[in-house]
N, C-alpha and C positions, 0 to 999 in steps of 0.2 A: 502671685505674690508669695502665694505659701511656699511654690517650688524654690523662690530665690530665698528666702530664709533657710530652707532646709538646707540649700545648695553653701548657701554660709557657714553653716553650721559643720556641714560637714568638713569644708575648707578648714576649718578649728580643730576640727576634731584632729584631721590628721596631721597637721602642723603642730599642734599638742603633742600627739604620740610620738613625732620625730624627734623634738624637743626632750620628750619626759624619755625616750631609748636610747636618743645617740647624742647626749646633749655635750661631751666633747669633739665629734665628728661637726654637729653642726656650727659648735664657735669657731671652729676650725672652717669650715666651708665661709662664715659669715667675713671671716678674715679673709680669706681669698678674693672676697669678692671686692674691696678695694684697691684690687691689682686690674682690674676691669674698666677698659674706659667707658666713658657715660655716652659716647655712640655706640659702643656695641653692647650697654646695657638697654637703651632706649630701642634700639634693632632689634635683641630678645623680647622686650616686652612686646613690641609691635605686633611679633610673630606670633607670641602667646596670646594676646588679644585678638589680630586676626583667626586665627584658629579657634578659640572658644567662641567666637561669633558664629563662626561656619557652624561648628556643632552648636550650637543654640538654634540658628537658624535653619539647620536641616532637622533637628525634632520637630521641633515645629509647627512643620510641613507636612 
């Protein structure tokens, strides 16, 4: 439990710092991403979810 807190934490952290550095780059990214259809945003997530399962799953181990 402590690791998935931390692992939170960190996900903040650096979604913070993208925000507080490039914070016209990222509205600008956020805008773009309404040109994206919702199958192939649902496709990236799947992939990004598979993937952090596999590395969850092979520490682990």
């Amino acid at each position: 439990m402590k690791e998935l807190i931390i692992a939170f934490g960190l996900f903040l952290f650096i979604e913070g710092i993208l925000y507080a550095i490039f914070p016209a780059k990222m509205k600008s990214m956020l805008k773009k991403l309404e040109l994206i259809s919702d199958g192939q945003l649902r496709t990236g997530g799947l992939i990004f979810m598979i993937t952090g399962f596999v590395i969850i799953y092979l520490k682990m181990n």
